[in-house]
Each structure stands twice: as structure tokens, then as C-alpha cells.
BAMARVO-351116 format. One record per residue (C-alpha): residue number from 1; x, y, z. Coordinates in pm, 1 decimal, decimal comma. Each point is the difference from the previous one (the first is absolute). Layout:
% residues N
[atom NUM [X Y Z]]
...
This chain:
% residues 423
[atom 1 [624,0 -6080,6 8656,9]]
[atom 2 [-187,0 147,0 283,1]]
[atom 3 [-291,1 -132,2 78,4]]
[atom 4 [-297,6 126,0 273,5]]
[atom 5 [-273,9 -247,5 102,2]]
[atom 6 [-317,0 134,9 190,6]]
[atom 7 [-202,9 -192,4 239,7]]
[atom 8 [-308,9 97,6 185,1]]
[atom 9 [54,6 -136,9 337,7]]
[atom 10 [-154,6 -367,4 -11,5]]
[atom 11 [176,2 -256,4 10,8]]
[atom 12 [-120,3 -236,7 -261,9]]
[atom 13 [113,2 271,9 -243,7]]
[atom 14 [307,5 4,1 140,6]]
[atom 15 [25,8 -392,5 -94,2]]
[atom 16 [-118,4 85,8 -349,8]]
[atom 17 [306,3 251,4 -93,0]]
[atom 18 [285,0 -213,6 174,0]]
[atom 19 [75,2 -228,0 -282,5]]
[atom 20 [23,7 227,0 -292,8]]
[atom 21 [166,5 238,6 262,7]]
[atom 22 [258,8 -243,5 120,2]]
[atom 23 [53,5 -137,6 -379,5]]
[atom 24 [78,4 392,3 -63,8]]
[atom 25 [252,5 14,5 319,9]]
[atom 26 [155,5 -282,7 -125,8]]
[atom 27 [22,3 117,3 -386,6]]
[atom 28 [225,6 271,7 137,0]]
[atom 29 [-237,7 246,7 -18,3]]
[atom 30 [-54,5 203,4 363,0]]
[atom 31 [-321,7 27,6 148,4]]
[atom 32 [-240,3 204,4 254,6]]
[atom 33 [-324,9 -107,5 143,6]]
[atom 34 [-162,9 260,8 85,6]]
[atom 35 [-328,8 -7,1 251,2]]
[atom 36 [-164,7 165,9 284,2]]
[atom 37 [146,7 -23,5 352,5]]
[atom 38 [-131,3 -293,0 129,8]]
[atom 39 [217,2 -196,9 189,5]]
[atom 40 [-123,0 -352,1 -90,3]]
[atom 41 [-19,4 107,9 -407,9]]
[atom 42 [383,0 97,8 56,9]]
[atom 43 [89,4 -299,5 97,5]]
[atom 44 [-161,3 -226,8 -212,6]]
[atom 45 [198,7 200,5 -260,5]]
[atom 46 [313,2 -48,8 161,4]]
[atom 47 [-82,5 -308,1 86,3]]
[atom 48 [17,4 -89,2 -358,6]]
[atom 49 [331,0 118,7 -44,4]]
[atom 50 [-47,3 343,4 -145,6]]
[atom 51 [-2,3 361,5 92,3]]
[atom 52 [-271,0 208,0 154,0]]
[atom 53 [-42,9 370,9 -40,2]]
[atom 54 [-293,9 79,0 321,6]]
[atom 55 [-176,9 317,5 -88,2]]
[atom 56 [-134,8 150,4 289,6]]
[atom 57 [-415,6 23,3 -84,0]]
[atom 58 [-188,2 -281,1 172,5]]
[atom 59 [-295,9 -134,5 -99,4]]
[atom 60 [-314,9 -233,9 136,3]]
[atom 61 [-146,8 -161,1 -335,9]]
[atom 62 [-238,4 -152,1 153,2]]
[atom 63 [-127,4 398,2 175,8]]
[atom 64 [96,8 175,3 -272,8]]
[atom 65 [-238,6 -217,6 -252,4]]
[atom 66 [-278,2 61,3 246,5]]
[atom 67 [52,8 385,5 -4,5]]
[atom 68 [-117,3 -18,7 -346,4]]
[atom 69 [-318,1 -164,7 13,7]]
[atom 70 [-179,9 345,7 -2,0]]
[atom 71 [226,8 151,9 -319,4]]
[atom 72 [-267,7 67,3 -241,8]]
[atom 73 [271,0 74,5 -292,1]]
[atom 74 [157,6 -370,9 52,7]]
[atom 75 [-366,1 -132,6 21,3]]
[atom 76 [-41,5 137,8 -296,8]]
[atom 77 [307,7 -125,0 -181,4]]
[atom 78 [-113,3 -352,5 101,2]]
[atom 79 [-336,3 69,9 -122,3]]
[atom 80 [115,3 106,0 -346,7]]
[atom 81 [159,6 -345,3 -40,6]]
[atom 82 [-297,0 -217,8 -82,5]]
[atom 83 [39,8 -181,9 312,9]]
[atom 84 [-358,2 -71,7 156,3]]
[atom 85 [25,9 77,3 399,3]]
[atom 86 [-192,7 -307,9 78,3]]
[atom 87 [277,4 -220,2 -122,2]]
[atom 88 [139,3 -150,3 380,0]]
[atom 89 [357,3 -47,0 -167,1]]
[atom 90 [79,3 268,2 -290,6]]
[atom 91 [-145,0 316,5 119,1]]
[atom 92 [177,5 -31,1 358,6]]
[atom 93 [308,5 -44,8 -110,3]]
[atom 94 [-38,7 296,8 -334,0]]
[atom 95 [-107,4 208,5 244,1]]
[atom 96 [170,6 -43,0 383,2]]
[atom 97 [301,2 -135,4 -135,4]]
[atom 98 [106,5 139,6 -325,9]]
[atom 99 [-179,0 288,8 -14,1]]
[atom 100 [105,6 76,3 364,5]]
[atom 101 [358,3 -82,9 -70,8]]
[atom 102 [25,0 273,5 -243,1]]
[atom 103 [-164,9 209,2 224,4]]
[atom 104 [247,4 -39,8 246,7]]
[atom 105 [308,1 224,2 -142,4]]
[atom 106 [-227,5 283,1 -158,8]]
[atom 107 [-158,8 145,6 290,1]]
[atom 108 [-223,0 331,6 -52,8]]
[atom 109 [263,3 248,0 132,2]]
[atom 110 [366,8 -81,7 -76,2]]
[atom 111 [138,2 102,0 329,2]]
[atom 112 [-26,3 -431,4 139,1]]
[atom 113 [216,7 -63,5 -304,2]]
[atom 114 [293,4 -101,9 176,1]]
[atom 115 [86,2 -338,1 -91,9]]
[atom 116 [-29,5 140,0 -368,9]]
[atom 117 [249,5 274,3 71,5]]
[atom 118 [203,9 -277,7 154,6]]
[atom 119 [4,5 -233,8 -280,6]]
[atom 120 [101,6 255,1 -271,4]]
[atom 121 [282,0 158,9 225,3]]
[atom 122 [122,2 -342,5 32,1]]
[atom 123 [-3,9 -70,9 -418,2]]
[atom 124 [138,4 329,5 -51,2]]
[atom 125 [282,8 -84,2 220,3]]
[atom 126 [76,4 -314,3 -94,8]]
[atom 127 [-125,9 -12,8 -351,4]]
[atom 128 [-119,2 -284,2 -96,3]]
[atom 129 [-18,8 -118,1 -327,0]]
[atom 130 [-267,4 -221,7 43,6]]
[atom 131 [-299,1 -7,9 220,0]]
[atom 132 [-211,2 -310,2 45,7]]
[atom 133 [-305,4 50,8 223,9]]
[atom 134 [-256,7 -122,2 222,3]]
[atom 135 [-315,3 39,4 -260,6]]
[atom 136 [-233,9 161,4 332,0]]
[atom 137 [335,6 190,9 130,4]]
[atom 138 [-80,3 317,8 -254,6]]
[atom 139 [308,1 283,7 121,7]]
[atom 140 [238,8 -261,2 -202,5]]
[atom 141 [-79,8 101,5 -344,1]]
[atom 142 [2,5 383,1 94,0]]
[atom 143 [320,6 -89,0 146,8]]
[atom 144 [90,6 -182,0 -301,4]]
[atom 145 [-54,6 323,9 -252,2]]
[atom 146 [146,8 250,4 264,0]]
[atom 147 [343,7 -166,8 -51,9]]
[atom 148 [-14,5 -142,3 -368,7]]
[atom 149 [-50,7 -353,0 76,3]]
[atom 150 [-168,9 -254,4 -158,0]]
[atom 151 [-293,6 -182,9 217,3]]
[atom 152 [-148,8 -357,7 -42,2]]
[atom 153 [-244,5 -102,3 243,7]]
[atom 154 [1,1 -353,8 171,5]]
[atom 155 [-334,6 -152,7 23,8]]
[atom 156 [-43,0 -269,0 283,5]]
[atom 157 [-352,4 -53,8 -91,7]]
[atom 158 [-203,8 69,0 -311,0]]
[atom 159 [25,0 319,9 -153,6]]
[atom 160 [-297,5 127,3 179,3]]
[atom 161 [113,5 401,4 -24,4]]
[atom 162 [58,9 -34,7 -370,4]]
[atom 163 [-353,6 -138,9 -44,5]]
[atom 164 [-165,4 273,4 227,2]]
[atom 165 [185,3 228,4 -193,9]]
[atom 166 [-121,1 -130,6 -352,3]]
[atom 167 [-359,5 -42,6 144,5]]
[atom 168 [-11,4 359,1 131,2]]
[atom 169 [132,7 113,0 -353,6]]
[atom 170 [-276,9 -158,7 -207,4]]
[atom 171 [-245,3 104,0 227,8]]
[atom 172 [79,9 344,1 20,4]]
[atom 173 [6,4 -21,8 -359,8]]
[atom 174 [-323,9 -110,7 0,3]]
[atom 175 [-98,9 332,1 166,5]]
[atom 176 [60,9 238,9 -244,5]]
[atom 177 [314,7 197,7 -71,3]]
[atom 178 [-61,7 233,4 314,5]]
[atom 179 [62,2 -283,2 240,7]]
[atom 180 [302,8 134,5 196,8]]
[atom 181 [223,4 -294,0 117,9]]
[atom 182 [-18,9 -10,5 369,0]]
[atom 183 [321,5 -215,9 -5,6]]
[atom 184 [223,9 287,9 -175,9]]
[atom 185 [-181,1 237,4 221,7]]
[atom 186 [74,7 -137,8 357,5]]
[atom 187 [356,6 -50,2 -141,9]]
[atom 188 [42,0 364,6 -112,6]]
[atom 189 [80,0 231,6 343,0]]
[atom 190 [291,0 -286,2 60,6]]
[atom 191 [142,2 -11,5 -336,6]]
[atom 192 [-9,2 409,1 -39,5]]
[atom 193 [262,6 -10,2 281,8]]
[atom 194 [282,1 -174,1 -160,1]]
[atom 195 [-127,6 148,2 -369,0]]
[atom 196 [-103,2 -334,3 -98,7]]
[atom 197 [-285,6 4,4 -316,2]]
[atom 198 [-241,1 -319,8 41,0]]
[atom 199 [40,7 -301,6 -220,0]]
[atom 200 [-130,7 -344,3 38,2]]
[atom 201 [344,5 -131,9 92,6]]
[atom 202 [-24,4 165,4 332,4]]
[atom 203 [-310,2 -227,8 58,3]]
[atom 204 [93,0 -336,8 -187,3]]
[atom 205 [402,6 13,1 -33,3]]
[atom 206 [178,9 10,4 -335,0]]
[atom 207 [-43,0 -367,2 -2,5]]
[atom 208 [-100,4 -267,9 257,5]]
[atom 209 [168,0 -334,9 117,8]]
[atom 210 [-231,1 -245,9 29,9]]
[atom 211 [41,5 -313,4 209,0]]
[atom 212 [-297,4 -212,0 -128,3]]
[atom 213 [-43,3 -205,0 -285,1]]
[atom 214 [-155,3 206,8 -353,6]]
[atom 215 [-351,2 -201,1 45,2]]
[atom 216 [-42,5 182,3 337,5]]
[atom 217 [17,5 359,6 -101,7]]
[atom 218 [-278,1 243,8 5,4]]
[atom 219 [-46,7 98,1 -368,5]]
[atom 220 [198,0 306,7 14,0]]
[atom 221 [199,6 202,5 -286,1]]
[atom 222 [308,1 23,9 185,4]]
[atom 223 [320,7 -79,7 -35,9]]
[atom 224 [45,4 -262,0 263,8]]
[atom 225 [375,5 -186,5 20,6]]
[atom 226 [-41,7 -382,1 126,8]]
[atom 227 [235,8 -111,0 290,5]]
[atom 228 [-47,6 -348,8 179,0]]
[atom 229 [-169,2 24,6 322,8]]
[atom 230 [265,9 -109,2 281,7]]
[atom 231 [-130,1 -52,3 308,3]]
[atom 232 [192,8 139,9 301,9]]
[atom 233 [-72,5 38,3 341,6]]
[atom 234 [262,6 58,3 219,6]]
[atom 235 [278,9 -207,0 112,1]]
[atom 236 [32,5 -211,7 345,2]]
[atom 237 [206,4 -235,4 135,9]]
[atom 238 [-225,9 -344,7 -97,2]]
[atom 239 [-122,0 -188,8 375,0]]
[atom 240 [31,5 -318,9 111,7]]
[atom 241 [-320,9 -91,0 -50,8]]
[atom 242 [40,5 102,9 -383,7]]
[atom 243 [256,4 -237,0 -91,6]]
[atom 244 [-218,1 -324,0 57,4]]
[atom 245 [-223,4 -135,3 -218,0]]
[atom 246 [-326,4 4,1 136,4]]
[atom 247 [-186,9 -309,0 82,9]]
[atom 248 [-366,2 83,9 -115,6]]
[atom 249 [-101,8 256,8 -280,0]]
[atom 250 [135,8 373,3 78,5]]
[atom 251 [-249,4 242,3 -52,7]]
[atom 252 [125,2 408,2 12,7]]
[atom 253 [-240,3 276,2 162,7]]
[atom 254 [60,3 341,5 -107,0]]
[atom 255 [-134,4 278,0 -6,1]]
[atom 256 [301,8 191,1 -170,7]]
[atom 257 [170,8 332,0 111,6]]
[atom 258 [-240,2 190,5 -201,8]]
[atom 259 [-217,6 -91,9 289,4]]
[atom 260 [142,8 108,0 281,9]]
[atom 261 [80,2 359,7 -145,9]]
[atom 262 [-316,6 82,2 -127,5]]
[atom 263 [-307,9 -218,5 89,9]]
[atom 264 [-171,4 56,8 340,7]]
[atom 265 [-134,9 -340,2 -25,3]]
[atom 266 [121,5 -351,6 -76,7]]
[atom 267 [-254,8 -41,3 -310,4]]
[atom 268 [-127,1 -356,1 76,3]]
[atom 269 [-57,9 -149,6 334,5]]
[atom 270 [324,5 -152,0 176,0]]
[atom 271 [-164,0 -223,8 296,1]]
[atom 272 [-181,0 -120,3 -341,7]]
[atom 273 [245,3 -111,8 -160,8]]
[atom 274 [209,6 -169,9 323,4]]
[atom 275 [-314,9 -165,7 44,9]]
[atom 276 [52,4 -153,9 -352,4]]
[atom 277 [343,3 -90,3 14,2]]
[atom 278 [-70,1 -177,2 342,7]]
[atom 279 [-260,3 -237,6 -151,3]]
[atom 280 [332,9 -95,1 -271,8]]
[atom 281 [249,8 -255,4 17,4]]
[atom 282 [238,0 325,5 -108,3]]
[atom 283 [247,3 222,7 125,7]]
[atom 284 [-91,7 345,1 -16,2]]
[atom 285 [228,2 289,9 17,3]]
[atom 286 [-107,3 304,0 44,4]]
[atom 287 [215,7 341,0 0,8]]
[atom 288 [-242,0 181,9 204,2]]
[atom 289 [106,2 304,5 254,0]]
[atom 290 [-131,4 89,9 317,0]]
[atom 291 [-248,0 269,1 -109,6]]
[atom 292 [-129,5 -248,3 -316,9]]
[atom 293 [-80,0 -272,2 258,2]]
[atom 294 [-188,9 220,2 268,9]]
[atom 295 [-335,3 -210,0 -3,4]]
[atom 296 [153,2 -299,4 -118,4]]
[atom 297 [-122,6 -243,7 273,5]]
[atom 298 [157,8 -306,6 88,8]]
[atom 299 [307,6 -100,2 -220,2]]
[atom 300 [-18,8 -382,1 -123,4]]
[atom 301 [258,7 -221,8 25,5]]
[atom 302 [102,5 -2,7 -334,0]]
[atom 303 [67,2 343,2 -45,6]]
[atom 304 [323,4 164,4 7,8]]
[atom 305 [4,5 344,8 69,9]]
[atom 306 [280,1 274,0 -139,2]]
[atom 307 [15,8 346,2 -11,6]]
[atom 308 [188,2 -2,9 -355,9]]
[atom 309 [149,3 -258,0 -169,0]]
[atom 310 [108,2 166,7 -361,3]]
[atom 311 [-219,1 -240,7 -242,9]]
[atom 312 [313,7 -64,6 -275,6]]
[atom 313 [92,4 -224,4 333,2]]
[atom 314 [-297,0 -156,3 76,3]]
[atom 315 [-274,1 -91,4 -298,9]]
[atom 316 [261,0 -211,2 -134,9]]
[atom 317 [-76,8 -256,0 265,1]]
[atom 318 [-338,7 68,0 -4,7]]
[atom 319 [-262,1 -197,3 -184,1]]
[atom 320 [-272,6 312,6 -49,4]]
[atom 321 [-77,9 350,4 139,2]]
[atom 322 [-255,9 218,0 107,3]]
[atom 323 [15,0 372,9 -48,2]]
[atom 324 [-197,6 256,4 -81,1]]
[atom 325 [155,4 70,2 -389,0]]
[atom 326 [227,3 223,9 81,4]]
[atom 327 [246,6 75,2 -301,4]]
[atom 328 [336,3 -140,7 209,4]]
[atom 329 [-157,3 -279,1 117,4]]
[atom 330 [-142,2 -99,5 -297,4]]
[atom 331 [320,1 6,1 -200,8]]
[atom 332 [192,0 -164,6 265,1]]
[atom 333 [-252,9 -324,3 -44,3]]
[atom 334 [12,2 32,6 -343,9]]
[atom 335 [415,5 -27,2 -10,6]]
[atom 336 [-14,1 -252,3 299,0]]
[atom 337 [-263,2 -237,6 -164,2]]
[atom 338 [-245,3 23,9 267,1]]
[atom 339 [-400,5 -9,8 -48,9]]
[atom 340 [-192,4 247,3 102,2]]
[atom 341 [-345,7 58,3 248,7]]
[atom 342 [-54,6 371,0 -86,4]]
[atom 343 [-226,2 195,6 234,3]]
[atom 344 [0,1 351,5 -163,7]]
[atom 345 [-83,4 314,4 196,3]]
[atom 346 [-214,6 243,9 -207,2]]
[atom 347 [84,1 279,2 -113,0]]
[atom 348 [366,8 -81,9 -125,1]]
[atom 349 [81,1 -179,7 -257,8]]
[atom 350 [81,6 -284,1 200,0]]
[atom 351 [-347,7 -172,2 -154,4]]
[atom 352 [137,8 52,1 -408,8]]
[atom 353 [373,5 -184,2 120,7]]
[atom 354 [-283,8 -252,4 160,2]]
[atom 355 [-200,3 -35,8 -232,0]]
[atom 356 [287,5 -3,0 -317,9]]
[atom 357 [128,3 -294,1 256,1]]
[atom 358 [-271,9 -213,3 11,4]]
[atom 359 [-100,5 60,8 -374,0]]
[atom 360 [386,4 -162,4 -70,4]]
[atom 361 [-37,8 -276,0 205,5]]
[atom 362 [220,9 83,4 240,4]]
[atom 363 [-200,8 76,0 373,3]]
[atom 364 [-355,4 9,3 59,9]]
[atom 365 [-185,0 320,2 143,8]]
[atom 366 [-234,9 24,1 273,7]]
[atom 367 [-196,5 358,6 -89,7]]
[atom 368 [-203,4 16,1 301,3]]
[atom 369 [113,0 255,8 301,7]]
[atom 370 [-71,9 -243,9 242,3]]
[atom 371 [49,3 -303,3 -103,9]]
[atom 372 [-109,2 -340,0 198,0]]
[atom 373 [187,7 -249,6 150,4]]
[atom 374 [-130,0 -264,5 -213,4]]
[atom 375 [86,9 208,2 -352,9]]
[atom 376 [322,0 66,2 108,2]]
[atom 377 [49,0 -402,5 79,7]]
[atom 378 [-102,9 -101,9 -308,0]]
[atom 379 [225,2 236,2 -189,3]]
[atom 380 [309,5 -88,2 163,3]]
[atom 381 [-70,6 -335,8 -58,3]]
[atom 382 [-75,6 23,6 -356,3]]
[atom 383 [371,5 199,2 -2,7]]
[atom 384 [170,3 -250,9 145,1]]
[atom 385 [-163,5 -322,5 -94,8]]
[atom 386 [-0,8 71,2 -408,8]]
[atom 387 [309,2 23,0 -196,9]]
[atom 388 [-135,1 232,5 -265,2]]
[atom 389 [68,1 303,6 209,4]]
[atom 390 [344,1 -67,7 54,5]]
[atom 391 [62,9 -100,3 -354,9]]
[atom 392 [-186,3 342,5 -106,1]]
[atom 393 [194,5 173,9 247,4]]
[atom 394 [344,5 -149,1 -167,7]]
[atom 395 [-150,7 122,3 -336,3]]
[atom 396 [-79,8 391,5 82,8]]
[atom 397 [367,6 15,3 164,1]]
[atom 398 [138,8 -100,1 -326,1]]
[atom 399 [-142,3 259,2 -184,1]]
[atom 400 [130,1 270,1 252,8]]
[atom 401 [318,0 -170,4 -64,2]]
[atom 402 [-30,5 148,9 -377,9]]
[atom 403 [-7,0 312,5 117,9]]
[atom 404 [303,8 212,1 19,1]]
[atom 405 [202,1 7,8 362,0]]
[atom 406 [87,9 321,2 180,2]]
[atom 407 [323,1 -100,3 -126,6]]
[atom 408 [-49,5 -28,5 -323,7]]
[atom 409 [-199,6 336,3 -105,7]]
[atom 410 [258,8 213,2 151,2]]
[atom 411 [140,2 60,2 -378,6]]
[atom 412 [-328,3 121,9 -75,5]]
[atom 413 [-36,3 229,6 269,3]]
[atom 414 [310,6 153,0 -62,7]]
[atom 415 [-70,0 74,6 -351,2]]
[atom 416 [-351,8 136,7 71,0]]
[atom 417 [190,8 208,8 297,0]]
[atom 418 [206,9 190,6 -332,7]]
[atom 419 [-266,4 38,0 -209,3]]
[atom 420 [-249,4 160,4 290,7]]
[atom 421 [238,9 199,7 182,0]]
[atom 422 [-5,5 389,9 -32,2]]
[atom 423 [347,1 56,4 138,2]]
């Protein structure tokens, strides 16, 4: 079976469709990734042992959300959700994330549609028969119907787009039955060029994997296929320094790669949090690069700095780690059995993995965007100094482990690939 993968070009999604990528490669099947020419999102994908298909539209996410800021018809597509604009966390991220995502690939005239045009030569070249997408990536489903193919997307967070979606439904219903759907519209000049009608699968997928546990899901109507998250983050040869066992507590700093493609800041205070770790009988690790540590100050003796160490080789000798909540990190403390100090930036959902964290036991959160000296202290010694949170950490991995492997859904996806297909 052919299958096509599509990636926007960050990184940590790149981690997020490697394993049930590779467990397809290795099933026989044969497999394209396909993304946007940027060098360093190529070769995280070929990094990971697959095959890259570079289409040749760039794009700056980080610009490109800015240049809709002043789009009253997304503004009001966020508005019709429900979601009050003075909420700091959800109404960011509805509307100059996933409202500007979809934004991106239905621009008002369709002559910038390039990387569209791209993607469906591509599928109707190759034919695929399945497509599994990027859920913010939105050319892969039209590239998906041009050709025949069935489409699933991969979430790597929660199923934010599905929820806007849903929310924008209800309360457009709520409206009156004149309400025109902004959503359908903006997709409309686009779709009219490959004779594609609208459907809702060209927004949420014919189905969905999802790598979190059932308890974590937004309460969608959706038909949503479980697969184990497995963390993966590239692959290096393991240092010197690695292979000892550390003399005092190992603590991991990261800010995860989600950071360095798309935030212009750190989100929390680095010289803070060196100061901390120098006042601690600990050994502090923190995979920081040049650009996150501009303003750092002085770096304390106990601090070992690395550009990138992938985490699958170093939380298991660590005894807790501090992060922001990104969705790799998180799941790669979860499998490793490592406790958490969560310092969510807002607007992401990096404060609902924090906050699910610390309601399980398994990490404490610090919800303050500058937090002190002395509050980060006292958290990382409440990590490290009480068993519970390693013993609640064991328990949460567990029940990932009842959740199907990459591995072992690929039956299922081939049977949903027969019944979906249209060729």
C-alpha cells in the first residue's frame, strides 16, 4: 500500500509521525513524507529513516500568523466559537494559531496556491492510497480526494481543529439558518479548482489517530482511532558523558523543538532558573542553543550545556524535568518515568498537558510567567525529594502502555484504508 504523510515544517511534528511512519516502512508498506522545502524539516525526516517529498512553497509560521491579525472573517470565525477574548490561554491559540493555520492555504485569490498545486500533482502521480496528515497542514485532504485516497489525520496534540470546528458549527447554528459558514467559504475558490465539493472531511479527516489516552479528549463526535504515543526525537551517537551514572540528582532543561521553530521568546526566565539550580546539590542539564541562552548570564557550575541531546537518551538518567508542556516532551517523561516541573507558555495547550499532569500526580506546575527563584526551588525539591511523583509517574505510563502501538493498529488502518477509498 502506498502511503503519503504530510508535515508542516516543524520539527516536533516531524517526531510525532516517525513511529507510526517507520512501523508502516517496516510493515512493507512504502511511504512519502511530504513537507515544505525547508532544509532542517527534510532532514529530520530523513533523519528518521524515511522519505521526503520537498515541495517548493516556503513558509514563515511565525510571519504568516501575524499577517492575519487584521482578517476580520477569521476574527470572526473565532468569535462565533464561544471563546471569550479575555481568556490569556484559549482565545490566543483559537484564534492566532488554529484559526490562522487554516488561513494559511486558502488565501483570497488562488494565484499563491502553489504548494496546493504541488501536493495534488504529486498524489495524482503517485497515487496514494492513503493519506495521513498534519491536522493544521490543510492541501492534504484536497490532495487526498483529487486522487481517491483515503485521509486520516495525526494529531500530536489535542484535537484543537476538530473542537473549533464543532464550536463554530453550534454557534453558527445558533445564528439562524442564514449564517453562511465562513469556513466552507474561504475554502471554496481553492476547492473549485480541482472540482472538489466541500465536506467536513476536508477539515477534520475521515477519521483521526489519536496519541493520548480517551480521558484527555475534547468531547468531540468524531471518529478518533487510539495509537500509543511513542516518543521519538532523533537519533545520535550517545557521549561520553551519557554513559555514567551521575553522581548527584540529574535534572533536564528543555525547552523542546517546538520552541525554537516558533516562539520568539524562551517563555520563562533562563538566568532564573540557573540561578535555582546553582543554589542545588544537583546536576542540571540543559539542552539550550545559542539563540535560547542570549541573556542567560553567568553559567553555574553545575550546569551542563548541549545544543541537543534527543530526550529517549537522556530522561532516563534523569531524576525530573522542566519544560514548558510541550506534547513530545511530555510523553517522553511519561514513558521514561520522570517527574515533571511544568512551566506552561500561554496560549498553547501546553497549560491543559500541565495541568492533566499535575492533577495525576505525576509533575507539579508553576502557572506564573515569571516565576521566582524561590518557587521554582521549592518545586524541584518537592519533585525530587517525594516518592509519590515518581510512583504516579510509573502509574500514567502504564496506562499508555494499554493503548495500542503504531505497530499494532496497522490492521486497522488498512481495513479503514478499503472501506474509505474512492479508487
Amino acid at each position: 500500500m502506498r502511503i503519503m504523510f504530510t508535515v508542516l515544517p516543524v520539527t516536533s511534528h516531524v517526531m510525532a509521525l516517525a513511529p507510526p511512519a517507520t512501523a508502516l516502512q517496516s510493515a512493507g508498506h512504502q511511504v512519502r513524507v511530504v513537507t515544505h522545502d525547508h532544509p532542517g524539516t527534510v532532514a529530520a525526516i530523513t533523519g528518521a529513516g524515511l522519505t521526503a517529498v520537498p515541495l517548493d512553497g516556503r513558509i514563515d509560521l511565525a510571519a504568516a500568523v501575524q499577517e492575519t491579525f487584521a482578517n476580520e472573517t477569521l476574527e470572526g470565525i473565532a468569535r462565533t466559537t464561544g471563546v471569550d477574548p479575555d481568556d490569556d490561554n484559549t482565545w490566543p491559540m483559537i484564534r492566532n494559531y488554529v484559526v490562522a493555520s487554516y488561513a494559511f492555504y486558502y488565501p483570497a485569490t488562488t494565484e499563491s496556491a502553489g504548494v496546493t498545486d504541488e501536493m495534488v500533482r504529486f498524489a495524482q502521480e503517485w497515487q496514494p492510497e492513503l493519506v495521513i496528515w498534519d491536522p493544521l497542514f490543510f492541501p492534504s485532504p484536497i490532495a487526498a480526494r483529487s486522487c481517491g485516497a483515503a485521509h486520516a489525520r495525526l494529531l500530536w496534540g489535542l484535537d484543537r481543529f476538530g473542537w473549533l470546528r464543532d464550536q463554530y458549527t453550534r454557534g453558527r447554528r445558533g445564528r439562524g439558518a442564514s449564517e453562511p459558514d465562513l469556513m466552507a467559504e474561504l475554502m471554496r475558490p481553492q476547492l473549485s479548482r480541482y472540482g472538489i465539493e466541500f465536506g467536513e472531511d476536508l477539515i477534520v479527516g475521515q477519521w483521526s489517530i489519536d496519541p493520548w489516552p480517551e480521558v484527555m479528549r475534547l468531547p468531540l463526535d468524531l471518529d478518533h482511532l487510539a495509537m500509543r504515543p511513542v516518543p521519538f526525537n532523533g537519533a545520535t551517537a550517545v557521549p561520553g558523558w551519557l554513559r555514567e551514572v551521575p553522581e548527584r540528582p540529574r535534572v533536564c532543561l528543555t525547552l523542546g523543538t517546538s520552541g525554537r521553530d516558533l516562539f520568539g521568546d524562551n517563555g520563562i526566565s533562563i538566568s532564573e532558573v540557573f540561578a535555582m539550580a546553582a543554589q542545588l546539590d544537583i546536576e542540571m542539564v540543559a539542552t539550550l542553543n545559542e539563540a535560547q541562552l542570549a541573556g542567560a548570564g553567568t553559567i553555574p557550575e553545575n550546569v551542563r550545556l548541549t545544543d541537543y541531546t534527543p530526550l529517549n537518551q537522556l530522561l532516563p538518567t534523569c531524576d525530573a524535568v522542566i519544560h514548558l508542556g510541550g506534547t513530545g516532551t511530555w510523553a517522553a517523561a511519561i514513558v521514561h518515568g520522570v517527574p515533571q516541573l511544568l512551566l506552561p507558555k500561554t496560549g498553547s495547550e501546553y497549560v491543559d498537558f500541565a495541568r492533566y499532569t499535575a492533577a495525576k500526580g505525576a509533575g507539579l506546575v508553576i502557572e506564573d510567567e515569571k516565576p521566582t527563584v524561590a518557587a521554582l526551588r521549592e518545586g524541584l525539591l518537592r519533585l525530587l525529594g517525594d516518592p509519590a511523583f515518581k510512583e504516579a509517574t510509573t502509574a500514567l505510563h502504564q496506562e499508555f502502555t494499554r493503548i495500542p502501538s503504531p505497530v499494532e493498529i496497522i490492521p486497522e488502518l488498512e481495513s479503514r484504508t478499503r472501506r474509505h477509498r474512492s479508487r
